[in-house]
Each structure stands twice: as C-alpha cells, then as structure tokens.
N, C-alpha and C positions, 0 to 999 in steps of 0.2 A: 357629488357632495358626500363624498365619504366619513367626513370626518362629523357631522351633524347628526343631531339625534331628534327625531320628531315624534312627542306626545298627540296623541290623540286621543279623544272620545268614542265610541264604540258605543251608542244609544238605542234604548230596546224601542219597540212602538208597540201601538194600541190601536188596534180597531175599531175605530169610534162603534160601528156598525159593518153587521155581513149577511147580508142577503145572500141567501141561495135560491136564483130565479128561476131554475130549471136543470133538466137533467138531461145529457147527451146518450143514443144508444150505446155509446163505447163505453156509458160509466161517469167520466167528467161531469163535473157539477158544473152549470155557469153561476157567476153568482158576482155582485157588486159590494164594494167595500173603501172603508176610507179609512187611511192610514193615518195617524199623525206620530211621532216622535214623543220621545221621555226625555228631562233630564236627566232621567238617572239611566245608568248602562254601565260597560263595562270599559275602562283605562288600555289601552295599547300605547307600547312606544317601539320607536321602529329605529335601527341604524343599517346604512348599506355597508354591504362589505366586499372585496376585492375576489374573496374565492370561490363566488358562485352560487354558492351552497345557501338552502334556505332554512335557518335553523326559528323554533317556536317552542315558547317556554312560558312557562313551564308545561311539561306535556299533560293532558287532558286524558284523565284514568280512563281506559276502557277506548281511547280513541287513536288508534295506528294513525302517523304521521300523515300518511299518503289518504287518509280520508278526512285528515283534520282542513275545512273550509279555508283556513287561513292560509295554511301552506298550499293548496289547491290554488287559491288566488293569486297567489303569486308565480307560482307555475304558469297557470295559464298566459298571466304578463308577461314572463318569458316568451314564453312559446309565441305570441301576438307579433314582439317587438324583437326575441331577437338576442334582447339586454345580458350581457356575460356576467353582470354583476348581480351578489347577493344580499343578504339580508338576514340579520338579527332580528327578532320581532318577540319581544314581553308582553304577556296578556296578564292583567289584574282580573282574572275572571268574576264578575259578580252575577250576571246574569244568569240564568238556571239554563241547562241545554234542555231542548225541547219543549221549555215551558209556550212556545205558542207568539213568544215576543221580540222574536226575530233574531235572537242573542247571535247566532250563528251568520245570520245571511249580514248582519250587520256587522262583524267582523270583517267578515270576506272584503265588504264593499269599502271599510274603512282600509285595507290592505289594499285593496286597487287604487288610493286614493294619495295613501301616502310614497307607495313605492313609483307612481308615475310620479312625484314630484322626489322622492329623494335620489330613483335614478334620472331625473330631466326627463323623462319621452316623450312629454309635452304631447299627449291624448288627452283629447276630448270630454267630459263629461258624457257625452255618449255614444265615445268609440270605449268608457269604460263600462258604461251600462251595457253596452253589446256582450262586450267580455264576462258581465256579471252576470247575465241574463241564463249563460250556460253552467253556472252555479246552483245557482238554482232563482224562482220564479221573486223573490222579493228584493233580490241583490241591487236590481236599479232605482231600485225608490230609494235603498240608503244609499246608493251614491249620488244621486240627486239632490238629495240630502235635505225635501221639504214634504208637506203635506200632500198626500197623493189621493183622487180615487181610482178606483179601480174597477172596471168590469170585464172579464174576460172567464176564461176557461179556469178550472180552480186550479191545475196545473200549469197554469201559461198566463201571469199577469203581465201585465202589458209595460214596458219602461217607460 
C-alpha cells in the first residue's frame, strides 16, 4: 500500500495508581499499577515507501536518529519480518519527552501498528507486543491499546 497515507493518534496515559510493593536484592522495585489512556497525545502520519529507508520528522532536538523509539520500532519490524520496504513517518509532537506519560513508548507502539498494516505483515497484536516489549517495558499496553494493570518488576511490565 504504497501509495496510502495513514493518521494516527499517539496517546499519553496515566497511572490511575503505583504501588511500590516491595524491593528486589538486585534493586528492582515490584510494584502494581493501572494504566489508562488520554485523549490527548501526540498526531503521527505514516506513508510506505519503496527504498527501504526509515525516514522521522521532524527530528527530535537532542535525539540521534538511531535512538529516536520511532525509528527503533520500525527497525526492529524489519529485522522480525524481513519487510524491504520503508517509511515516511511525521510526528506532531505534543507530548513532553520524559514527562512520565509514555509520549515515547507510545509512539513506538503506534509505529508497530501502523507499519504492520501499511506494509500487510499481518502480525498479531501480540506477535507486536512481543516486538514492543524489547523497546521498552510500556510499548505493549499501547499497542494493545486498552486499560491495563500491571504488576511486575518496575523494569519488566508484563504485555
């Protein structure tokens, strides 16, 4: 579907509640939480393209390509499936980076989301949460894309 261009939403979340129930010798916190989603977040539109190449824009002050989440996600879709084709990808950034509200992991997860369907690879919701999961620890709640709790290790929540 090369010639389509798909909008999306990019939605911060909120921690209703975060318990911290205990602490691991190695450091890790365990702890329980419950996520829900915002309407408000950050705009993405995504187009495929023919030469591979994963371009993100506008670039993100202070953030080298090769660490920017979005383009990481799409890498990794690559590397999973295989796919030779690439990707234009616009962010309207409104979300604050690091503010806490997932601006970043929910990017990432809207990019596994849109590019499984703009290139067809016809994965899973959680052959992409698997993929997200190595992003980092919140990627599969937003591509899951609903209210989650959560208990686990504060590095390792659970898809």
């Amino acid at each position: 579907m090369l010639s389509e261009t798909l909008s999306l939403p990019s939605p911060a979340k909120l921690n209703l509640f975060l318990y911290i129930t205990g602490r691991r010798e190695n450091g890790y916190h365990e702890l329980q939480t419950l996520f829900q989603f915002l309407d408000h977040g950050d705009e993405m539109q995504f187009s495929a393209n023919s030469s591979g190449l994963v371009t993100v824009s506008p670039e993100l002050k202070g953030v080298p390509l090769e660490s920017n989440l979005i383009w990481k996600a799409a890498q990794a879709l690559k590397e999973r499936t295989g796919c030779q084709l690439g990707a234009d990808i616009h962010i309207d950034k409104i979300l604050p980076m690091g503010g806490g509200i997932g601006g970043g992991s929910s990017n990432a997860a809207t990019t596994l989301v849109a590019l499984n369907h703009l290139w067809e690879l016809n994965l899973s919701l959680e052959e992409l949460a698997e993929i997200g999961l190595k992003l980092g620890a919140d990627v599969p709640v937003f591509v899951q894309g609903f209210a989650a709790f959560a208990e686990a290790l504060a590095s390792n929540l659970p898809r």
